[in-house]
Backbone as CSV, one residue per row, in Angstrom:
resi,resn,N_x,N_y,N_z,CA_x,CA_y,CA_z,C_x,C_y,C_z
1,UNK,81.719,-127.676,4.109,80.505,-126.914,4.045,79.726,-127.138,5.344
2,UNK,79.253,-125.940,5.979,78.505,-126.441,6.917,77.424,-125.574,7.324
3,UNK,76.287,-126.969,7.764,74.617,-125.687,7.408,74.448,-124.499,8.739
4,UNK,73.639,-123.409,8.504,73.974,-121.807,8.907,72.306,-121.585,9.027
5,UNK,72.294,-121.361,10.533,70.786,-120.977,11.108,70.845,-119.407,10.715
6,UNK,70.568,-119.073,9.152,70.221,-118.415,8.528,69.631,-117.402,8.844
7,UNK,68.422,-117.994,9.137,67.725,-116.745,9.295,66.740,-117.523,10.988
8,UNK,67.419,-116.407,11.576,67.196,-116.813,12.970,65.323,-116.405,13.437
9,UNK,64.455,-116.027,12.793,63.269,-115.372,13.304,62.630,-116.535,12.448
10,UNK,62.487,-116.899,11.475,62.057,-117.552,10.753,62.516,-119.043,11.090
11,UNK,63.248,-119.575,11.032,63.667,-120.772,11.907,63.207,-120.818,13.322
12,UNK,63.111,-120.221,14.278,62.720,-119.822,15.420,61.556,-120.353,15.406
13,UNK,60.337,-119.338,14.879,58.982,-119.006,14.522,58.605,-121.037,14.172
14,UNK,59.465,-121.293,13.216,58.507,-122.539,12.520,59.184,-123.405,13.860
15,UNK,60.160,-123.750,14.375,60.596,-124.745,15.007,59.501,-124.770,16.538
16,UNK,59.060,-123.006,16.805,57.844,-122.914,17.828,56.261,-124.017,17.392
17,UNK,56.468,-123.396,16.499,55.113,-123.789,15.753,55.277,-125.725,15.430
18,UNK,56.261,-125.958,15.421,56.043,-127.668,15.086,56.330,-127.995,16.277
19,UNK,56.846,-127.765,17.379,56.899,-128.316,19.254,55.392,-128.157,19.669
20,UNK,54.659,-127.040,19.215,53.406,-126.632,19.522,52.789,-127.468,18.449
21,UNK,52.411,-128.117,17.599,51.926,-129.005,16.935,52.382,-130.449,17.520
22,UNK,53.239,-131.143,17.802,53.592,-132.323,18.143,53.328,-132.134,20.117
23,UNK,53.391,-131.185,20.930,53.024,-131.573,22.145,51.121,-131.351,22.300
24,UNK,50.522,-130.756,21.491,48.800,-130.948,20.835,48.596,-132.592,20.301
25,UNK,49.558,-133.307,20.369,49.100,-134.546,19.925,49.192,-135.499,21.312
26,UNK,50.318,-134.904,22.089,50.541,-135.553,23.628,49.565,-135.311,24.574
27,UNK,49.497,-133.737,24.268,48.518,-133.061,25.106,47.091,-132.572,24.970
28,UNK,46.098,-133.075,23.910,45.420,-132.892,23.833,44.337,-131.287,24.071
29,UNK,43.965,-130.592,23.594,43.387,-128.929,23.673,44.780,-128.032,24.421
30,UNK,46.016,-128.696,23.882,46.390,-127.716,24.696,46.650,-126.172,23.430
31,UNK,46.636,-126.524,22.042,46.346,-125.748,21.065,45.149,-124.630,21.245
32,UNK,43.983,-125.841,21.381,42.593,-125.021,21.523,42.425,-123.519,22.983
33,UNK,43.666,-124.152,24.154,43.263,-123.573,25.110,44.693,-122.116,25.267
34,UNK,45.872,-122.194,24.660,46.686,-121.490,24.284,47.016,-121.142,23.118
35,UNK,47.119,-121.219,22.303,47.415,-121.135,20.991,46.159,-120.879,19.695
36,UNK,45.114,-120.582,20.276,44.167,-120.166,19.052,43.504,-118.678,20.162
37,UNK,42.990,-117.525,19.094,42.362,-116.471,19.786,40.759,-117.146,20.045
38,UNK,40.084,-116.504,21.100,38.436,-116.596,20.928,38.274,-115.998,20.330
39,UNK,36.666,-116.106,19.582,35.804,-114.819,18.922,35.469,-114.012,20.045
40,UNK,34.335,-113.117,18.963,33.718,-112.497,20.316,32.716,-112.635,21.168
41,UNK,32.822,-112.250,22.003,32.468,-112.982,23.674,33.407,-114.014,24.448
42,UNK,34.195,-114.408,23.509,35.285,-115.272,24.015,36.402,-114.769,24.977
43,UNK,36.602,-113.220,24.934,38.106,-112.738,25.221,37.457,-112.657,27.127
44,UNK,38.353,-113.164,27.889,38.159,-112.307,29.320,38.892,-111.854,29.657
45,UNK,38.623,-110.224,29.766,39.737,-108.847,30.185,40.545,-109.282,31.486
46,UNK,40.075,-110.247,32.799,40.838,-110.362,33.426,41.378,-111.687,33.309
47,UNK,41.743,-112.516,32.200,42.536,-113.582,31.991,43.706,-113.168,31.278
48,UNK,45.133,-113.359,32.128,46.177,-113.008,30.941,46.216,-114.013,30.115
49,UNK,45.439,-115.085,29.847,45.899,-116.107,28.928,44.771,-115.042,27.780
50,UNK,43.768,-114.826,27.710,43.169,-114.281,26.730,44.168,-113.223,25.814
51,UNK,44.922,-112.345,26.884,45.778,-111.766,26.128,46.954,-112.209,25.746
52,UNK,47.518,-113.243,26.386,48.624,-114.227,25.266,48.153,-114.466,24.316
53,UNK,47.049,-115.047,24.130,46.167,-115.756,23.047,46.143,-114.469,21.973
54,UNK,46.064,-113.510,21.904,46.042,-112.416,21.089,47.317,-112.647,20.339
55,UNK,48.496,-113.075,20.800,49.425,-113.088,19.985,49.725,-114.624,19.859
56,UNK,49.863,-115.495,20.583,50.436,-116.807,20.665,49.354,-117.595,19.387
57,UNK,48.073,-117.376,19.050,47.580,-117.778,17.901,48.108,-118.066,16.660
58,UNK,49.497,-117.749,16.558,50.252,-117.895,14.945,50.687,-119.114,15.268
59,UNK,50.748,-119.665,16.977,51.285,-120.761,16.888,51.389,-121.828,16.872
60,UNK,49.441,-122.218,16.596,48.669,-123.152,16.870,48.457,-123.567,15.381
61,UNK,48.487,-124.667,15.018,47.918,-125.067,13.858,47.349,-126.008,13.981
62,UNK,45.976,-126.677,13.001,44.898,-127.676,13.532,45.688,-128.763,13.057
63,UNK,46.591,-128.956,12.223,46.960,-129.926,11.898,48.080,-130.148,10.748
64,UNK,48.893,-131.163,10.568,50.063,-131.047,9.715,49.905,-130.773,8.408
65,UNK,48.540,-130.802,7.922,48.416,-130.082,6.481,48.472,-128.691,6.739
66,UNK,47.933,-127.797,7.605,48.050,-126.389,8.290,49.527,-125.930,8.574
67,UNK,49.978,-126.885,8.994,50.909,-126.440,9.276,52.070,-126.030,7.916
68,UNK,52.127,-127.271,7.250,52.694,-127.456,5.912,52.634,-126.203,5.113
69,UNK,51.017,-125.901,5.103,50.616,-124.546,3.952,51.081,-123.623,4.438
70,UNK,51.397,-123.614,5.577,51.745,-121.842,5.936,53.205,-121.964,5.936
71,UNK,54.047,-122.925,6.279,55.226,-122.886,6.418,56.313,-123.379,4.834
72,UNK,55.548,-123.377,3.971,56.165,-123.634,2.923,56.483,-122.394,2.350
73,UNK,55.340,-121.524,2.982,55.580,-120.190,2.505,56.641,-119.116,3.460
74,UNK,56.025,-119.268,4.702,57.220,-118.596,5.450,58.547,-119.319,5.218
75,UNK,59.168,-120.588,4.807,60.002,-120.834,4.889,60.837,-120.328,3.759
76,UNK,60.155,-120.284,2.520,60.396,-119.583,1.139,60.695,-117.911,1.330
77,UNK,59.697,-117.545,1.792,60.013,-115.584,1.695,60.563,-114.918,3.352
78,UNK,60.417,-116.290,4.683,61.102,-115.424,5.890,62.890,-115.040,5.894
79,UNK,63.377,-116.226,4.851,64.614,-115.480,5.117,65.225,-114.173,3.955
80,UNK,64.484,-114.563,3.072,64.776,-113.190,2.354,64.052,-111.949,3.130
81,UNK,63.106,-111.725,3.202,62.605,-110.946,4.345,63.399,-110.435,5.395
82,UNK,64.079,-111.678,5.819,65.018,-111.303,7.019,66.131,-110.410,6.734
83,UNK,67.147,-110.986,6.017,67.731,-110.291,5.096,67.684,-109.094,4.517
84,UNK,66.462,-108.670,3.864,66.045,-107.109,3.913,65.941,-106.143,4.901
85,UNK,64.749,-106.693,5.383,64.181,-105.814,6.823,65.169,-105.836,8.111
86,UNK,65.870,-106.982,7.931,66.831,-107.234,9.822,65.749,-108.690,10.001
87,UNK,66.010,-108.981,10.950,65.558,-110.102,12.354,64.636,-109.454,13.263
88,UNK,65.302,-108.032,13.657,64.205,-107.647,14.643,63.168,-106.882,14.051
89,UNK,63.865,-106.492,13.198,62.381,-106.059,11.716,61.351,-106.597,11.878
90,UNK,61.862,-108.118,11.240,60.828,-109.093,10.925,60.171,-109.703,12.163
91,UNK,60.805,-109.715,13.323,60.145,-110.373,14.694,58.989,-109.147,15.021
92,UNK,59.639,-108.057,15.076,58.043,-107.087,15.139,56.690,-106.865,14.189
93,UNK,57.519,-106.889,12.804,56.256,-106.927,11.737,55.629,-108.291,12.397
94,UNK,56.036,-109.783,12.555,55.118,-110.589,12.834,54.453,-110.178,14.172
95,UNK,54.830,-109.721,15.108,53.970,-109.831,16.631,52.529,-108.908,16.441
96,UNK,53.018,-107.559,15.255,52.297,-106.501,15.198,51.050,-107.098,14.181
97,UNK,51.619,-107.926,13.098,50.362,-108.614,12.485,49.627,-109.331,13.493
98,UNK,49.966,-110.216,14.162,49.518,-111.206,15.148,48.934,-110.261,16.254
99,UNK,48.981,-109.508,16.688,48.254,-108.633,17.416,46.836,-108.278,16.859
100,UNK,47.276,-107.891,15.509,45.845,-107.241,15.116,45.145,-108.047,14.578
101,UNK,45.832,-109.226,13.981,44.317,-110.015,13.480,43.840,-110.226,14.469
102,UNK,44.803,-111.005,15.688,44.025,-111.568,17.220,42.947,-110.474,17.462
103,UNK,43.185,-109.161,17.747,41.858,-108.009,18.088,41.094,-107.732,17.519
104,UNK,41.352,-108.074,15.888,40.045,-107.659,15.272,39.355,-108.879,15.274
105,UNK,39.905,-110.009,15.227,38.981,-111.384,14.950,38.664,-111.474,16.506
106,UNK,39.003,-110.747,17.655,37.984,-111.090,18.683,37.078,-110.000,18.921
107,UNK,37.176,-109.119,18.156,35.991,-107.651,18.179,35.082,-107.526,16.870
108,UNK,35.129,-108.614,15.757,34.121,-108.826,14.683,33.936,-110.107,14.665
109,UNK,34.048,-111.334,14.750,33.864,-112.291,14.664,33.446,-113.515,15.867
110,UNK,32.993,-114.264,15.445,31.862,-114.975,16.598,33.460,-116.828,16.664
111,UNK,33.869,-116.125,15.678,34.579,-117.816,15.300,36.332,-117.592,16.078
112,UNK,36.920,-118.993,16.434,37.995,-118.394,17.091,39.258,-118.690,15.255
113,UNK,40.472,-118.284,15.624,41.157,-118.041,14.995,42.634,-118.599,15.441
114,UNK,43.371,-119.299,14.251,44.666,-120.235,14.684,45.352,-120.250,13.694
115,UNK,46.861,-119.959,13.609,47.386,-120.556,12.480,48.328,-119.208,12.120
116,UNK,49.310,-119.439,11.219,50.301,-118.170,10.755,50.101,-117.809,9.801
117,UNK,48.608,-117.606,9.329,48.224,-117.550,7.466,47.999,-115.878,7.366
118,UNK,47.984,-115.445,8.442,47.994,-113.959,8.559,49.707,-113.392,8.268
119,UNK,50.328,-113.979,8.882,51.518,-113.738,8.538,52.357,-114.275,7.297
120,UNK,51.456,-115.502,6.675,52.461,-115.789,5.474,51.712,-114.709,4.439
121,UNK,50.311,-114.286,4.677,49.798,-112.862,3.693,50.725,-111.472,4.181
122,UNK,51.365,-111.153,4.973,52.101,-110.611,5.692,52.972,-110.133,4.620
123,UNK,54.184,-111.499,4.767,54.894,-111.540,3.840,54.958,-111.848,2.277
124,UNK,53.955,-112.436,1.965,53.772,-112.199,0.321,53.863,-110.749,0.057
125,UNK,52.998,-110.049,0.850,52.477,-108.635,0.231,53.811,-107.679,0.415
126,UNK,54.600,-108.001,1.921,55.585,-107.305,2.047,57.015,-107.573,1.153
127,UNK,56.995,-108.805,0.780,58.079,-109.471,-0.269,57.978,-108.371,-1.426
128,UNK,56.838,-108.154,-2.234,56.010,-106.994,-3.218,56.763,-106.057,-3.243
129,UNK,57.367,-105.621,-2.144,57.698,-104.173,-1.473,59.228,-103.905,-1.523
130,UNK,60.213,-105.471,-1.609,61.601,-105.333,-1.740,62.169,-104.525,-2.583
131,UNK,61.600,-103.925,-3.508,62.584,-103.612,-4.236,61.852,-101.970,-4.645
132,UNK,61.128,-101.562,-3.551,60.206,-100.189,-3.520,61.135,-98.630,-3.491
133,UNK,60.639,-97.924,-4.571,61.556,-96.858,-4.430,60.406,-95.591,-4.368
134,UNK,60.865,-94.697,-3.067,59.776,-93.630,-2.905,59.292,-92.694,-3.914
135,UNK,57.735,-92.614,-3.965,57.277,-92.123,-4.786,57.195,-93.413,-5.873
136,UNK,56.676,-94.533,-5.563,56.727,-95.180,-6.956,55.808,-96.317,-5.995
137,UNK,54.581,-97.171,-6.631,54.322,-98.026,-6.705,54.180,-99.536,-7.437
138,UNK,55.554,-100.541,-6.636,55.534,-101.475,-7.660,54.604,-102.309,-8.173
139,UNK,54.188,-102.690,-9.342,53.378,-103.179,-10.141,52.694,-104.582,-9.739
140,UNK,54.201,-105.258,-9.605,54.407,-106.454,-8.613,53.592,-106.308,-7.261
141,UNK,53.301,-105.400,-6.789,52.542,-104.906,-5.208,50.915,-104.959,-5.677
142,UNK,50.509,-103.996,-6.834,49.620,-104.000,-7.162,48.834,-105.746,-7.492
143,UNK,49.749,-106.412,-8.537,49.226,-107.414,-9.093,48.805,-108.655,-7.937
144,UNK,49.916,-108.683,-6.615,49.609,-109.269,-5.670,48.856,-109.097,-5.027
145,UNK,48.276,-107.700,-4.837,46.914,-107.384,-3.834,46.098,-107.851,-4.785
146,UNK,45.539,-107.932,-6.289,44.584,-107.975,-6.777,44.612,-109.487,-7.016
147,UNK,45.500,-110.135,-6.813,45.499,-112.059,-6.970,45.214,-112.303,-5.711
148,UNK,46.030,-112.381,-4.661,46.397,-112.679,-2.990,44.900,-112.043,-2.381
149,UNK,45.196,-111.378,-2.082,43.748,-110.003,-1.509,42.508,-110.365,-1.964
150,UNK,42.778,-110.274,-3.615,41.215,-110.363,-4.213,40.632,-112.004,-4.183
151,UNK,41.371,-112.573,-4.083,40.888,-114.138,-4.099,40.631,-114.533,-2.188
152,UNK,40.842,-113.938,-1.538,40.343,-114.019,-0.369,39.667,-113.556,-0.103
153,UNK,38.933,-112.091,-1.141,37.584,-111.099,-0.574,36.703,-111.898,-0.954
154,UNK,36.503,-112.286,-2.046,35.752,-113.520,-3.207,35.510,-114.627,-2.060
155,UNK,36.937,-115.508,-1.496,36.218,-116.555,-0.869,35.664,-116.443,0.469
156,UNK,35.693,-115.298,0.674,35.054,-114.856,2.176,33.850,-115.317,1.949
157,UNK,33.077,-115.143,0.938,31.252,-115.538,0.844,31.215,-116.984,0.890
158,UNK,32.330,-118.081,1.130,32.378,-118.622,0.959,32.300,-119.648,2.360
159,UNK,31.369,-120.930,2.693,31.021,-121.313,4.116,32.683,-122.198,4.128
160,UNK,33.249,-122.102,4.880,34.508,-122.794,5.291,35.355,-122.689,6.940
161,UNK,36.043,-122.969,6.978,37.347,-123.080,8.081,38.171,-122.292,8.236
162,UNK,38.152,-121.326,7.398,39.300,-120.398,6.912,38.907,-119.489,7.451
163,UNK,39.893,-118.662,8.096,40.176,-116.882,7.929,40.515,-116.328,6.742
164,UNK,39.470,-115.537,5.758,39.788,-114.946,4.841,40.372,-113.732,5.740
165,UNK,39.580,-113.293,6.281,39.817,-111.849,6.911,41.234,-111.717,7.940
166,UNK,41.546,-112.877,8.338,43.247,-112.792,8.555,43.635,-112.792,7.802
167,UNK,43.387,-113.362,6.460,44.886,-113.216,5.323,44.508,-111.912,4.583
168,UNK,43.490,-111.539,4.583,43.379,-109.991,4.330,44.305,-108.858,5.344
169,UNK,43.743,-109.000,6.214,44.545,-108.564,7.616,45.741,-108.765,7.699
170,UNK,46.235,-109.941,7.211,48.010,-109.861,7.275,48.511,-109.074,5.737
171,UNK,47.747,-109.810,4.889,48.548,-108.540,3.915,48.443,-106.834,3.841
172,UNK,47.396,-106.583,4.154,47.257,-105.432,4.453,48.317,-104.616,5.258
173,UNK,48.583,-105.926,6.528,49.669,-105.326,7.429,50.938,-105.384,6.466
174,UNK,51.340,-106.326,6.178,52.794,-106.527,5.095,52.682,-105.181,4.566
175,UNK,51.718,-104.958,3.668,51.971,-104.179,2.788,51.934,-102.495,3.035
176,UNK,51.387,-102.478,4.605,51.749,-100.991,5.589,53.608,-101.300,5.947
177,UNK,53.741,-102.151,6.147,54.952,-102.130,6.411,55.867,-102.262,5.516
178,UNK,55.708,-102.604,4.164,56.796,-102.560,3.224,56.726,-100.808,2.599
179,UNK,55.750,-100.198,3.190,55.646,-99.086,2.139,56.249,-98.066,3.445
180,UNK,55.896,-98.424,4.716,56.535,-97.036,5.544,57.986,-97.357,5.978
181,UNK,58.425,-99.217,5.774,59.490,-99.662,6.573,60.591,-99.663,5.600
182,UNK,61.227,-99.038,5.335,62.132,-99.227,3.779,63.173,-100.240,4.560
183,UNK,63.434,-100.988,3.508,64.580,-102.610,3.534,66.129,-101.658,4.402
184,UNK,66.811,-102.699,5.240,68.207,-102.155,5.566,69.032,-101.674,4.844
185,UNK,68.413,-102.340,3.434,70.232,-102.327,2.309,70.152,-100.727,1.703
């Protein structure tokens, strides 16, 4: 028997994300200064690091409990995901989530933004979607926006650390993409 780099985007993705967590402990802000977006007033149009930072933000996490929560989940639904959609499926649905939370959380928000919790809402919502047949909305899709979705609109009023509005933002995206992107099989 012998073990099989499975699912190559998802293995990829987390093995980025824990080199970028363990050289933040060598290197001190180097998370804060690559790897998280600014709010707004933060972005400068002529820094290309501002616009890395638009996407490279999934790859920063504040810390190994952060890291843990998001990757228990991508590690659970990225390779089935993969599997459905393809590899390069799934490498674009993530860049395209990670794009837009990065722009909207630096064109509404004053706070900066870090972490892949946009993308593990991504894939919950898009997981919803596996088994979608046109003209039909699965139930399973519904019940997850109103658990997933609705328990993040709720804790938005809520003073914390968190991006509600990325994990809104990533499922939202998942769930544009499970409904226009139909699975390979």
């Amino acid at each position: 028997m012998t073990i099989k780099y499975n699912a190559p985007i998802t293995l990829s993705f987390t093995l980025i994300c824990a080199v970028v967590l363990i050289l933040n402990t060598v290197f001190p802000g180097l998370t804060a200064a690559w790897f998280s977006v600014a709010g707004r007033g933060g972005f400068n149009p002529q820094s290309v690091r501002s616009y890395v930072r638009l996407v490279s933000h999934i790859f920063g996490h504040a810390d190994v409990n952060h890291f843990l929560s998001n990757f228990s989940f991508i590690l659970l639904l990225g390779p089935i995901l993969e599997s459905t959609y393809g590899s390069g499926g799934m490498a674009i649905m993530t860049i395209i989530t990670a794009l837009v939370t990065g722009i909207l959380n630096v064109l509404l928000f004053s706070t900066g933004l870090m972490g892949a919790s946009g993308i593990v809402f991504m894939m919950i919502l898009l997981a919803s979607f596996t088994n979608f047949n046109k003209g039909e909305i699965p139930l399973t899709f519904v019940l997850i926006m109103v658990l997933y979705l609705g328990r993040e609109v709720f804790n938005a009023f809520k003073m914390n650390n968190i991006s509600e509005f990325g994990h809104i933002m990533g499922g939202l995206c998942g769930s544009i993409f499970g409904y226009l992107k139909p699975s390979k099989r």
